[in-house]
C-alpha positions in Angstrom: -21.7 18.7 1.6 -20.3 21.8 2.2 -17.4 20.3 4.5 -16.8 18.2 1.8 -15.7 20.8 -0.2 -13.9 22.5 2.7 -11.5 19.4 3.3 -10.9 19.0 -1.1 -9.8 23.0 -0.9 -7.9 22.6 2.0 -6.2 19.5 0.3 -5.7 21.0 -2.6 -3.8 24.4 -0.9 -1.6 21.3 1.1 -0.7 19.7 -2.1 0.4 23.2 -3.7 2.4 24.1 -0.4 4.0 20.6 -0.2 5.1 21.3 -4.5 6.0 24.6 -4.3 9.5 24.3 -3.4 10.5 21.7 -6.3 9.9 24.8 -8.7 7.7 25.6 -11.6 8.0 22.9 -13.6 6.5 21.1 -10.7 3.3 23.1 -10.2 2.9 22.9 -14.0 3.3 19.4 -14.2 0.6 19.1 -11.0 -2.0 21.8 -12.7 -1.3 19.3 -16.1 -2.4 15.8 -13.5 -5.4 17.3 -11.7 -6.8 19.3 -15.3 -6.2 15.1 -16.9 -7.6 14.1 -13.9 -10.9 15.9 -14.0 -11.1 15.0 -17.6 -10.9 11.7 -17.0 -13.2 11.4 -14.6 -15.9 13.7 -15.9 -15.8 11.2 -19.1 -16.3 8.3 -16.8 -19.5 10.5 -15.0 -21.3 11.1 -18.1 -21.0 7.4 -19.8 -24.2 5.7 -19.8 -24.3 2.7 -17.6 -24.4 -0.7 -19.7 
């Protein structure tokens, strides 16, 4: 489990390294996807199954 979580962090600081360069804008823009992203999903995780 705990490699798990290693690999998502060091994704995460690859994805923010890769964006960087296109600016601010961009890292807003990212922070706005993976905050809707993890949204998203927590709404799908908590739904009763049918």
């Amino acid at each position: 489990m705990a490699v798990q979580y290693l690999l998502i962090g060091v994704g995460v600081l690859a994805l923010v390294w890769i964006i960087t360069p296109f600016g601010d804008e961009a890292l807003a823009a990212l922070t706005v996807v993976s905050r809707l992203e993890l949204l998203t999903s927590a709404l799908f995780l908590t739904c009763p199954a049918r």
